[in-house]
N, C-alpha and C positions, 0 to 999 in steps of 0.2 A: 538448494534443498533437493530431494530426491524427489521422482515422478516414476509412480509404480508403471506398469507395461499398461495396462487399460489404458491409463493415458497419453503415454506415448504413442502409442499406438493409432491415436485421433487427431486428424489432422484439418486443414482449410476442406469446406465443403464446396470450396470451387478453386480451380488456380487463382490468382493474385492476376487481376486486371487493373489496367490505367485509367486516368480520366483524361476523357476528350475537353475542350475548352466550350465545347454546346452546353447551355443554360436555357431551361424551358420555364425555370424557377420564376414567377410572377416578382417576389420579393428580389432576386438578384439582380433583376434587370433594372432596379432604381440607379445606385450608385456605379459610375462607369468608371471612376478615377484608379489609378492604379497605386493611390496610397491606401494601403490595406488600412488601417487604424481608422480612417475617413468610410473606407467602405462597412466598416465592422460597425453598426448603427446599434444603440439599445435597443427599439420598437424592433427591430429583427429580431433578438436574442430571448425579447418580452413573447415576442408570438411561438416560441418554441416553446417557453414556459407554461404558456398558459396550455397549448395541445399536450403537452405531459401532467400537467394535470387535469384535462380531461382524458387521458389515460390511466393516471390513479382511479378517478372518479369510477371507473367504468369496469373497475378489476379489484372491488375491495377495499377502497382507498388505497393503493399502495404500488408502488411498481416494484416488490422485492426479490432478491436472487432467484432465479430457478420457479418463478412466475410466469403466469401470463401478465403483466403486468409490466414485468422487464421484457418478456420477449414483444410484446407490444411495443414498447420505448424502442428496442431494436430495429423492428419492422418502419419505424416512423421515419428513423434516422436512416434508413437505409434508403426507403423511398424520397427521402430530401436530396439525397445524395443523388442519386441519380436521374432527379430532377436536374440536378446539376451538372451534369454530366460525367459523373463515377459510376463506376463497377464496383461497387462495395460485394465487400466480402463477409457472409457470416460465418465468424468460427465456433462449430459448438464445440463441448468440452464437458466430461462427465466432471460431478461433484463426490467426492469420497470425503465420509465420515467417518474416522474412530471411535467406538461405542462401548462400552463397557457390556462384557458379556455374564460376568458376576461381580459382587459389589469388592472395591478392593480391600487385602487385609495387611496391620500395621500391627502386630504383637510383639512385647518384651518375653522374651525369653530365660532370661538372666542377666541378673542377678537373682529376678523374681519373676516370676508371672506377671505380664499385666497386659489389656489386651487396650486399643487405642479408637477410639471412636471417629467415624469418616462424615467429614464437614465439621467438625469440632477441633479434632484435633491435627487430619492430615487428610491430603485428597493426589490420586492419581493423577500425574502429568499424561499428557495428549501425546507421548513422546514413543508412539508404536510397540515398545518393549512389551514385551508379556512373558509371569514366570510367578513360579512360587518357591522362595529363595528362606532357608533360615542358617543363618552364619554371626562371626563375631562382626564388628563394629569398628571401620577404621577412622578416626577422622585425619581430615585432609587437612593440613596446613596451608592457608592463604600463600601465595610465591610473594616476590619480588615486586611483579608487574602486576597492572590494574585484569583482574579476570583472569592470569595464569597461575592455577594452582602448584604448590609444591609437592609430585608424586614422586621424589626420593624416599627410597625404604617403603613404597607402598605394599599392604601384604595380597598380594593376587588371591581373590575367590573371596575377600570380605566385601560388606557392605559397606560403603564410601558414603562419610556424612561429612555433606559438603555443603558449605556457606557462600550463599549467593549475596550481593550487596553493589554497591555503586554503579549499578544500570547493566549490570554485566546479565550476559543469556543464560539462564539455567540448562540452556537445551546443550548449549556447547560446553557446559561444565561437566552431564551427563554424558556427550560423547568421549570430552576426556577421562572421565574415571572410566568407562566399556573400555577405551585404549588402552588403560591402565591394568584391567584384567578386574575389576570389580565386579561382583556377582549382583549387586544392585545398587541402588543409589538412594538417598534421604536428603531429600536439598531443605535448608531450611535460610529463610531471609532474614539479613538484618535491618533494621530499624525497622520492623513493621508489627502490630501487635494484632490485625486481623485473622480471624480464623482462615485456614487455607481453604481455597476453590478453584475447582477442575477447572483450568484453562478450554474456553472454547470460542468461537468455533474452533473447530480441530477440521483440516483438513489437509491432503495427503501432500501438497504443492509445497506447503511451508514447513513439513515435518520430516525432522532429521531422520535419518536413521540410525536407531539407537533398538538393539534387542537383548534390554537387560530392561528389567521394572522400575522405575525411576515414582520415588512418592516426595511432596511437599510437605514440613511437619510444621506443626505450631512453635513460634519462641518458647515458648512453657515446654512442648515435647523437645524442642534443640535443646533448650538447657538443660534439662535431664539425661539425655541420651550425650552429652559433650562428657559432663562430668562423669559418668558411666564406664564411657569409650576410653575418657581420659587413665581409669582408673586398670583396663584391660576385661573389665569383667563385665560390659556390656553383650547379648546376643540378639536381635532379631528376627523375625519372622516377614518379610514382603513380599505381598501377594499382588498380584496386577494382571487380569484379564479382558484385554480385545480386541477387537477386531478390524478391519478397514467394510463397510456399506458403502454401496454406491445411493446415492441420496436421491438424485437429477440432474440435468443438464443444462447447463448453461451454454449465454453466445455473447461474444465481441463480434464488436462491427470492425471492418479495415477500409481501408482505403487508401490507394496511391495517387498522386500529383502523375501524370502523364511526363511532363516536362523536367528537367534536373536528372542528377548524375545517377544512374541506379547503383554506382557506385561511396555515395554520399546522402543517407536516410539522416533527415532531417523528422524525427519521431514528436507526435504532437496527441496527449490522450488524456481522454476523461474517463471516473464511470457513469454506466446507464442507470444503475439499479440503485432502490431505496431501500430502506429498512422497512420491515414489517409493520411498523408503528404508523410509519404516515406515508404521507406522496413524495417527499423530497424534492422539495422544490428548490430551496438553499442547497442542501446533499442529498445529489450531486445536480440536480438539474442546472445551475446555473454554470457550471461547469462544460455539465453537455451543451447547453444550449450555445455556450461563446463559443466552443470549439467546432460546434458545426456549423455557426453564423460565418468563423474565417474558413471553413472547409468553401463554402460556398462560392466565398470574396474573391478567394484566391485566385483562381486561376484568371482572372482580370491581370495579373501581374505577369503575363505573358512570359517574353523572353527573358524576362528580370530573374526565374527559379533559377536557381543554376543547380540547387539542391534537391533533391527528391524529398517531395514532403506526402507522411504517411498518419494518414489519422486513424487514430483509434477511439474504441470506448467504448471501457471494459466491461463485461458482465460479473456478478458474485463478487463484486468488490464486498461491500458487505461481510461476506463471508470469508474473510481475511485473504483479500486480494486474492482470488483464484483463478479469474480471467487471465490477467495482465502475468502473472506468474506462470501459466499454462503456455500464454504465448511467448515468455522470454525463453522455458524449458524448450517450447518443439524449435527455435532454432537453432539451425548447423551452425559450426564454428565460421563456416564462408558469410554466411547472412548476418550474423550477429556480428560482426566487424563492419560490416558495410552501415551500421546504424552510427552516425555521428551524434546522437545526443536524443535525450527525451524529456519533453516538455509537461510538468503535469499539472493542470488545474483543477480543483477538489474543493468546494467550496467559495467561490471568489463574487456573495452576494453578502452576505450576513450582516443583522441589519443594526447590530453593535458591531461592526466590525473594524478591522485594522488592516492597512495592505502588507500583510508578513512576505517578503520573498526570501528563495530558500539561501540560506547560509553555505554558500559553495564554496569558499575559503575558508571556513571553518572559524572566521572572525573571532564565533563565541567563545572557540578553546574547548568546546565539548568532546572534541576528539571521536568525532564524526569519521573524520577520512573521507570526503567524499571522492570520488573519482576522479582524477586527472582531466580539466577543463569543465569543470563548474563551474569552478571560479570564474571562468568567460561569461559565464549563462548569466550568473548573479550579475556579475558588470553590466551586462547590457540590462538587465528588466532595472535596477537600482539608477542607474543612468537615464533612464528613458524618464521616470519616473521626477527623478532629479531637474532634466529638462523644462517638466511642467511644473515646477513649483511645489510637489508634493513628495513629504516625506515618505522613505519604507520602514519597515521593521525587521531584522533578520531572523529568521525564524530555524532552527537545525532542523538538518534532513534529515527529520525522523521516519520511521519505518512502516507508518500507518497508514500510506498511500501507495498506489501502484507503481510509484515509483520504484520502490524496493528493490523489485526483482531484475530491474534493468542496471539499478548502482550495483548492485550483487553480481552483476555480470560484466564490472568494470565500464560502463557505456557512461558518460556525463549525464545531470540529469539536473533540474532547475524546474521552478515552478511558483508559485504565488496562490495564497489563499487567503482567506479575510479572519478563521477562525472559527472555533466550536462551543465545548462550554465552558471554557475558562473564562475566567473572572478578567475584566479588563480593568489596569490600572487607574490609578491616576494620572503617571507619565503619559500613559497612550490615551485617555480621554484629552489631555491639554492639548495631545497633541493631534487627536483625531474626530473630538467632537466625542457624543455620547454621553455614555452611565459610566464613572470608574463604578466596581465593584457589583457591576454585571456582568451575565455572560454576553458574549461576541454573539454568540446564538442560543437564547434562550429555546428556542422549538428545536435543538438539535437532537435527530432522533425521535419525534415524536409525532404528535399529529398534526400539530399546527405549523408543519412544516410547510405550510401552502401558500400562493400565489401570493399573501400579504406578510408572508417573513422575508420581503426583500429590501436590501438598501437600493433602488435602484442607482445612485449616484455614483456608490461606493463598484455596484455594479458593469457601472457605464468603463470606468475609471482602469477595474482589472482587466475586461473585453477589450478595451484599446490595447492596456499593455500586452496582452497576452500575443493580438495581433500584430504590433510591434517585434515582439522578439520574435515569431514566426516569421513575417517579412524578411526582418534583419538575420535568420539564420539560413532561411530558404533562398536568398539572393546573392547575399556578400560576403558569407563566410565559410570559410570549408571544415573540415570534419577536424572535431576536437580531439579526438581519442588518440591517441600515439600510435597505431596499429592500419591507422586508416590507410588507405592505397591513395589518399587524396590529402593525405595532411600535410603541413608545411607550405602546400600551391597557393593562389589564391594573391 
């Protein structure tokens, strides 16, 4: 996705420093052993949690994006860290909003007058375009392939009514009709009989570029304007004005392993930040917490790294992964090859939960694609896993983690969460314990997302494995990606 120049333009507020192997950490100096999984202890993970929720406590209930409350969660982790002996790095990174600067407009032309009501009947896409457009009415022929339209005989300067449907992106169906020379866009979705509503957040990290007006219409208005189009004697009016805001700033934390190949990033990240609703203790605190429990461990594993291991954890996830997304953008093509893979945990307490790890071979068929050497990643966490007697779940790599922006940039990417608020079966109660036909996390999102929405067990369980596949990636395996200067050795 594109990154306007503000943010390009903003970079590490300090160089990128190593960790020494000095530990001043009261907590780290319990476990000496150099099996990381052994060293990664619950009651460590448990006392990060509870200082992050006296950090909600203390900022509104809440630690959310572009808060004191997230920059607090930041300051905490960072001072652990260097308790530990890292140089953490905070990145800040401005937040951009697209905002409507007047409300948008959706009128029939011809055949007849008629003018279309917004939140009823259609609502402005997030999708940067702005413009006040009235033209005839093409529709698009679905192609061949899942998500590729048919623009043969399309007539350039009409407006393209195009049908969205089997998980395909609206955003890349409005870049193809712009490509095609359409003066605007009318996406409207099949199987769905919801009125339409403005995608948000909107922010600038995950938003095409596209500058043509692109609007969402109601089933009711699709099937009036198909029959219309079909007939040649449909006309439209699309109106769509706004703008980009800069909102606030947000910060990730970094952090390098001293030790291993600076040629071979072994990428390990969480988010910092909750939703406005509660403290996030579930999401993402347990996340944070495990991954800063093995930031800590680690370097006990002395001369075993052989891979450089880089922690993060990200700010404005939240806000549709802005962190994590800002820092895949500000990489040169030399730095972003040098990252062998990224690890992402998002959730790995929840107190209906299941152990999902992420579907890196694509097992389900969903037609994922994940990146070349996933499939590694999944093997080892599903394995590890396997070893102790405990089943996984495979879960697809879906898009609503900070993962995104690193599979988006071809890097492998793997990771384990326990789940949100989906409804948990029957299958996976037999086979996980639990409620079927509850959510995995009922306080997800909300307030009582605190110190008592934890499975600690289920917790204990994903902390080992997460530490595990760290271990196992940061000691004895080399860089997954086909591009790497280190792949194939080993």
């Amino acid at each position: 996705m594109r990154i306007r120049t503000t943010l390009a333009s903003t970079g590490l507020t300090a160089v990128m420093l190593a960790c020494c192997t000095a530990t001043t950490d009261a907590a780290n100096a319990q476990p000496t052993t150099a099996d990381l999984v052994t060293a990664v202890e619950l009651r460590a993970v448990q006392g990060h949690l509870r200082q992050l929720q006296k950090i909600a406590d203390a900022n509104g209930g809440n630690r959310e994006s572009l808060s004191a409350g997230a920059e607090k969660t930041a300051e905490y982790i960072a001072a652990q860290l260097r308790e530990s002996g890292y140089e953490p790095v905070l990145q800040h990174f401005p937040y951009m909003r697209l905002e409507e600067q007047s409300p948008p407009v959706l009128e029939q032309t011809a055949p007849e007058a008629r003018q279309y009501r917004q939140g009823k009947d259609f609502a402005s896409l997030p999708l940067e375009g702005s413009g006040d457009v009235t033209a005839s009415v093409t529709t698009v022929r679905p192609g061949s392939a899942d998500c590729q339209d048919d623009w043969t005989g399309f007539r350039k300067g009409t407006i393209a009514l195009v049908k969205v449907e089997n998980g395909c992106d609206p955003a890349q169906q409005a870049q193809d009709a712009a490509a095609a020379g359409a003066a605007a866009v009318v996406v409207h979705r099949g199987g769905i009989s919801a009125v339409p509503k403005r995608s948000t957040p909107d922010d600038d990290t995950e938003t095409p570029e596209i500058d043509i007006p692109v609007l969402v219409v109601s089933p009711q208005a699709a099937s009036e304007f198909t029959a219309s189009a079909g007939e040649g004697t449909l006309k439209l009016r699309v109106k769509v004005d706004q703008k980009w805001f800069r909102r606030g700033t947000g910060v990730n934390v970094i952090a390098d392993t001293k030790r291993g190949s600076a040629d071979s990033i072994v990428m390990v990240g969480a988010h910092l930040d909750s939703v406005p609703q509660g403290p996030g203790i579930n999401d993402n605190g347990t996340g944070t917490a495990a991954v800063l429990v093995i930031a800590q461990r680690l370097p006990k594993l002395g001369k075993q790294i052989k891979n450089r291991v880089r922690f993060a954890w990200w700010g404005a996830e939240e806000l549709n992964l802005v962190g994590s997304a800002f820092y895949v953008k500000s990489l040169d093509e030399a730095e972003r090859r040098k990252i062998a893979l990224y690890l992402n945990f998002d959730m790995v307490g929840s107190p209906n939960g299941v152990r999902f790890v992420f579907d890196g071979d694509d097992s389900l068929g969903e037609g994922t694609d994940p990146p070349k050497g996933s499939e590694q990643i999944e093997k080892v966490l599903t394995g590890y896993f396997a070893r102790r007697g405990l089943q996984t779940t495979p879960m697809r790599i879906h898009g609503g983690s900070d993962h995104r922006s690193f599979a988006a940039a071809g890097i492998p990417v793997g990771g384990m969460e326990t789940g949100t608020d989906e409804l948990k079966t029957q299958e996976q109660a037999a086979i996980y314990g639990g409620d079927a036909g509850e959510p995995y996390d009922a306080c997800y999102h909300k307030r009582c997302d605190d110190l008592r929405n934890i499975n600690a067990g289920l917790l204990d369980q994903m902390a080992d494995g997460a530490a595990y596949a760290v271990r196992h990636f940061a000691s004895t395996t080399p860089a997954l990606h086909p591009w790497s200067p280190v792949a194939g050795r080993g």
